[in-house]
C-alpha positions as CSV (number, residue, x, y, z in Angstrom):
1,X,0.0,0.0,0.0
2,X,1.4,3.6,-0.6
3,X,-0.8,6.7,0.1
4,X,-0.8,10.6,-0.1
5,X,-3.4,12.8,2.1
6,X,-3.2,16.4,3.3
7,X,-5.5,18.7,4.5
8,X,-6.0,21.3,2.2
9,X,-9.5,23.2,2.8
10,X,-10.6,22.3,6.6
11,X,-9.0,23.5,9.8
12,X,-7.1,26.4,11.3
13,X,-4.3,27.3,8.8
14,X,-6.3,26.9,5.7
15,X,-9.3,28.8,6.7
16,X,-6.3,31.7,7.4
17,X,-4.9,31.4,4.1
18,X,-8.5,32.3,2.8
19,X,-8.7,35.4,5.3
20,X,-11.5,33.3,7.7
21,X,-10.7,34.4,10.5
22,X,-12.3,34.6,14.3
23,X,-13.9,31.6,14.1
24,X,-16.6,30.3,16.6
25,X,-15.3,27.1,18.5
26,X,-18.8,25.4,17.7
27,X,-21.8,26.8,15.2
28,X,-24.4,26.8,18.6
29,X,-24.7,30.3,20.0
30,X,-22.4,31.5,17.6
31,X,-23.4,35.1,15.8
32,X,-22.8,33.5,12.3
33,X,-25.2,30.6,12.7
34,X,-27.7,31.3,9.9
35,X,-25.3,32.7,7.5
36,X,-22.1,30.7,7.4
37,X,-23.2,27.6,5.4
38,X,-20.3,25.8,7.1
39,X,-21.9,26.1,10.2
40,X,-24.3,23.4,10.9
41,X,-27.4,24.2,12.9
42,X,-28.5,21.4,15.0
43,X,-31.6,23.3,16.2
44,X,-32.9,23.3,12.8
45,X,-34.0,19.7,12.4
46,X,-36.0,17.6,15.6
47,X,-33.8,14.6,15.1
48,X,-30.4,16.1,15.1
49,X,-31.9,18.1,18.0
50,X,-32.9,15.0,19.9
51,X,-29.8,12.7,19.0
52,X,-27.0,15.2,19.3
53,X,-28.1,19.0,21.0
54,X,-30.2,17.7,23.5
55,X,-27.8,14.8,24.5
56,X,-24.7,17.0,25.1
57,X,-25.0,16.3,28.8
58,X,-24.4,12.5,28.3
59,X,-21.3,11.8,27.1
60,X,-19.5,15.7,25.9
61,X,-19.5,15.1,22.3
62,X,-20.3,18.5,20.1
63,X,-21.3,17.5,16.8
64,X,-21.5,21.1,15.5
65,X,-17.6,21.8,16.2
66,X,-16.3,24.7,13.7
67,X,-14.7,22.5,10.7
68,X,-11.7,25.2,10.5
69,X,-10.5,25.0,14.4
70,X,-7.4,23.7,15.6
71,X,-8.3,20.6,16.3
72,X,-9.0,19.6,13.0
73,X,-6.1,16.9,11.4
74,X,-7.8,14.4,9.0
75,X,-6.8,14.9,5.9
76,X,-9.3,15.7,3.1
77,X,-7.6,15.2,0.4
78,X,-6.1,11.4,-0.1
79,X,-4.8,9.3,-3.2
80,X,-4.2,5.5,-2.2
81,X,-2.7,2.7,-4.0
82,X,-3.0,-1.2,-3.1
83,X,-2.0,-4.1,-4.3
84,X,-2.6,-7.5,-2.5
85,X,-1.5,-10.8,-3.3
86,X,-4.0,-12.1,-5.1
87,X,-2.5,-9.4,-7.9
88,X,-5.8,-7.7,-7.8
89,X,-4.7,-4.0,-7.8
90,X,-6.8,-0.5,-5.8
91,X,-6.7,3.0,-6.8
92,X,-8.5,5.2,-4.3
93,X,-9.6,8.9,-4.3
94,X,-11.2,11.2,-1.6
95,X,-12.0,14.4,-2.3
96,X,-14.1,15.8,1.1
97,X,-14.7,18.9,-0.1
98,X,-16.3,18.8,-3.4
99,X,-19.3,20.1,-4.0
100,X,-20.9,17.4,-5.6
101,X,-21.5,14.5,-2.6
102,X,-21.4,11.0,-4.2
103,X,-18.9,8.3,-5.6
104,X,-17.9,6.1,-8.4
105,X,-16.6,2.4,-8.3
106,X,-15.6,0.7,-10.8
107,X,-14.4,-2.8,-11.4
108,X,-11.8,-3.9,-14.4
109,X,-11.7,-7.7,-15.0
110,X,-11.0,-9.5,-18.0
111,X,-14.2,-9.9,-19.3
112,X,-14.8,-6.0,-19.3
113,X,-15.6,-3.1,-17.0
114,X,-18.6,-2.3,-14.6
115,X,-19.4,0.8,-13.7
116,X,-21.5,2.1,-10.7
117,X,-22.2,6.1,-10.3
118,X,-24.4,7.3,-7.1
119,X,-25.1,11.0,-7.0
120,X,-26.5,11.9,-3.3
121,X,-27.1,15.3,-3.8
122,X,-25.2,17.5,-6.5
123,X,-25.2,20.8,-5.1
124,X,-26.6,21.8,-1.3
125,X,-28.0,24.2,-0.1
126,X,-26.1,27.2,1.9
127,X,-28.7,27.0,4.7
128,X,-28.8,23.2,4.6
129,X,-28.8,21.7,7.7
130,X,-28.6,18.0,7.5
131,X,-28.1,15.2,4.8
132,X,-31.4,14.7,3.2
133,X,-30.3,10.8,2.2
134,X,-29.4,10.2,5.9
135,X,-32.2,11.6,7.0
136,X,-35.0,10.8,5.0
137,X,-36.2,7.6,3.7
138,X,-37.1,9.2,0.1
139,X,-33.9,10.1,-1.9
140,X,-33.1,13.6,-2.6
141,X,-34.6,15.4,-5.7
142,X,-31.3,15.8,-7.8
143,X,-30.2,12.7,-6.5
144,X,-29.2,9.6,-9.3
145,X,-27.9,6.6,-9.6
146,X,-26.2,4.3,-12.5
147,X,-25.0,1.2,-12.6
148,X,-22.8,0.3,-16.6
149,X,-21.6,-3.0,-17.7
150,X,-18.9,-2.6,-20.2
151,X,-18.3,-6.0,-22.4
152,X,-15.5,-6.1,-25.0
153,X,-16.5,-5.7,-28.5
154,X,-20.0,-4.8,-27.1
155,X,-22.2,-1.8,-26.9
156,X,-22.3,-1.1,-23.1
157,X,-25.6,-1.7,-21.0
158,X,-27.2,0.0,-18.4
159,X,-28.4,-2.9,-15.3
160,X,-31.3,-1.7,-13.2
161,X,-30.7,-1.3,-9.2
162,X,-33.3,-2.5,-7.3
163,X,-34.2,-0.1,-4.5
164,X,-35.4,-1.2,-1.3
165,X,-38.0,0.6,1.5
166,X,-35.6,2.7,3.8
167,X,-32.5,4.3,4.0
168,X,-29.2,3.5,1.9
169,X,-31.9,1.6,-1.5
170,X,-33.3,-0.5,1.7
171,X,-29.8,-1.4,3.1
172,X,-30.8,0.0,6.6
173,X,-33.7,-2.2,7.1
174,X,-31.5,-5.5,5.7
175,X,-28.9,-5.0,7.7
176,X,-31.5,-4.1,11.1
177,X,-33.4,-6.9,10.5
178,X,-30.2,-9.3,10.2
179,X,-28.8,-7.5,14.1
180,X,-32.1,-7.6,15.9
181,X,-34.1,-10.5,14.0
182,X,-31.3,-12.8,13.1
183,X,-29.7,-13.7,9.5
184,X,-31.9,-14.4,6.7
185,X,-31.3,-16.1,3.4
186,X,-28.0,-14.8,1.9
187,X,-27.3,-16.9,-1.3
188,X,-24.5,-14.5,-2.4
189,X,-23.1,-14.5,0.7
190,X,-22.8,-10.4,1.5
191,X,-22.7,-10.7,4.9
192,X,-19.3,-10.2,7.3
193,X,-18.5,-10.9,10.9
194,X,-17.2,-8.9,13.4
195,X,-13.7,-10.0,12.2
196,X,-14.5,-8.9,8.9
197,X,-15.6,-5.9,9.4
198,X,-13.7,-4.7,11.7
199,X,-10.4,-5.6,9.4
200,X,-12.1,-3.4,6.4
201,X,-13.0,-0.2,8.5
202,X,-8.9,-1.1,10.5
203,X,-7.6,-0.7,6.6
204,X,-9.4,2.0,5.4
205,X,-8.1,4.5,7.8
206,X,-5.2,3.4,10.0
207,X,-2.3,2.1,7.6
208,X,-3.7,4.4,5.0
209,X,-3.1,7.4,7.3
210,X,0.4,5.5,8.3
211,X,1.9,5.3,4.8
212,X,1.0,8.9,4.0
213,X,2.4,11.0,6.9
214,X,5.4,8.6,6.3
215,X,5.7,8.6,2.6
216,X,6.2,5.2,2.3
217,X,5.1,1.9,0.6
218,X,3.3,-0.6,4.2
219,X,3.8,-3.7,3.9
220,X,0.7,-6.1,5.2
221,X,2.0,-9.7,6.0
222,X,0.6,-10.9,9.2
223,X,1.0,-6.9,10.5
224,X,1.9,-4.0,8.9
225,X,5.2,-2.2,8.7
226,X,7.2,0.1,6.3
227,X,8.8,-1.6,3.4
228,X,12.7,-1.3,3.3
229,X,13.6,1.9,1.4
C-alpha cells in the first residue's frame, strides 16, 4: 500500500490562508449561525436536535464543532494505491470537499468493465442543515444513480438497481433486520462478521493514514510495517 493525504480546505491554517478568520469554537450560540453555510445548525432539524443538541450532557461530544479549528487533522484530500497478493490491484480517491457528494466504483476484469455512479445530492443548499439521504427515507430530488456494464466488443448496457424501503436503497432495514431479527437467506453471501468488518473499516483509515504521513510503501503480511527503502 502507498498513500498521499493532506488537509487542504478544513482546519485552522487553511481557513487563514482564505482570510476566515475569528472563528466560533462550535456553530451553537455562535453570531454566524444562519449565515455561514459551514456552520451546521442542529436546532434546525428535531432529530439532530434529539440525537445530538439535547444529548450534550451524556457523554460531551459536540457534533456542530467549527470544521476550520485547531483541532481539526484528517486529511481531506487522499490518493491511495494497493496491491494484495491475489495481484488484484486498488486505486483510491477522496475528495471531502467537493461540491458534488457522491462516488464512483468501478471494477476492471478480464471480461470487461462495470461501472457504478451514485449522486447523493449534486449541489446543497447554503442553509442546509442535514443530509437529506441520511435523514429521509425518500432520496433527494437531484439525486441519481447508474450502474454500466462494459463487455469487450460490445455496446455497453445499463443494469437496473433495485431499490429497497428505507434508507441507503433498503440497506438499513437489511442490515437491522439481520442485528435484531437474526440472518436471513444470503445466497451471495454479502454478509461479514465482526472480524471482517472490523479488518475493512482497520484498513481504510489506519495504515492508510500511516503510509501517508510517512511517505512510504506498508507492507501487510501478518502486521503492517514500512517496506525497506
Amino acid at each position: 500500500m502507498y498513500a498521499q493525504g493532506e488537509l487542504r480546505f478544513y482546519g485552522a491554517q487553511n481557513a487563514k490562508a482564505r482570510g476566515m478568520t475569528a472563528r466560533p469554537e462550535r456553530a451553537h450560540g455562535a453570531p454566524e449561525l444562519g449565515s455561514d453555510p459551514f456552520l451546521l445548525d442542529l436546532s434546525a432539524d428535531p432529530r439532530l436536535k434529539r440525537l445530538y443538541l439535547d444529548a450534550e450532557h451524556e457523554d460531551g461530544y459536540l457534533r456542530d464543532r467549527d470544521v476550520f479549528s485547531e483541532g481539526i487533522t484528517i486529511e481531506d484530500n487522499m490518493a491511495v494505491l494497493v496491491r494484495y497478493d491475489s495481484g488484484a490491484m486498488l486505486t483510491y480517491s477522496l475528495n471531502a470537499h467537493a461540491p458534488h457528494e457522491g462516488y464512483r466504483v468501478v471494477f476492471n476484469g478480464t471480461g470487461g468493465r462495470i461501472e457504478l455512479e451514485v449522486c447523493e445530492r449534486s449541489w446543497t443548499s447554503p442553509h442546509a442543515a442535514i443530509d437529506p439521504s441520511a435523514s429521509s427515507k425518500e432520496h433527494a430530488a437531484d439525486s441519481w444513480e447508474r450502474l454500466t456494464l462494459h463487455r469487450h466488443w460490445q455496446q455497453p448496457g445499463e443494469i437496473p438497481i433495485e431499490q429497497g424501503e428505507g434508507g441507503h436503497g433498503g440497506g438499513d432495514r437489511l442490515l437491522l433486520n439481520d442485528l435484531f431479527r437474526g440472518a436471513g437467506d444470503d445466497p451471495l453471501a454479502r454478509q461479514a462478521g465482526y472480524v471482517d468488518g472490523s479488518a475493512a473499516s482497520w484498513w481504510a483509515r489506519r495504515p492508510t493514514s500511516r503510509s501517508a504521513r510517512a511517505g512510504q510503501v506498508l507492507l501487510a503480511e501478518g502486521g503492517t510495517r514500512m517496506a525497506d527503502s
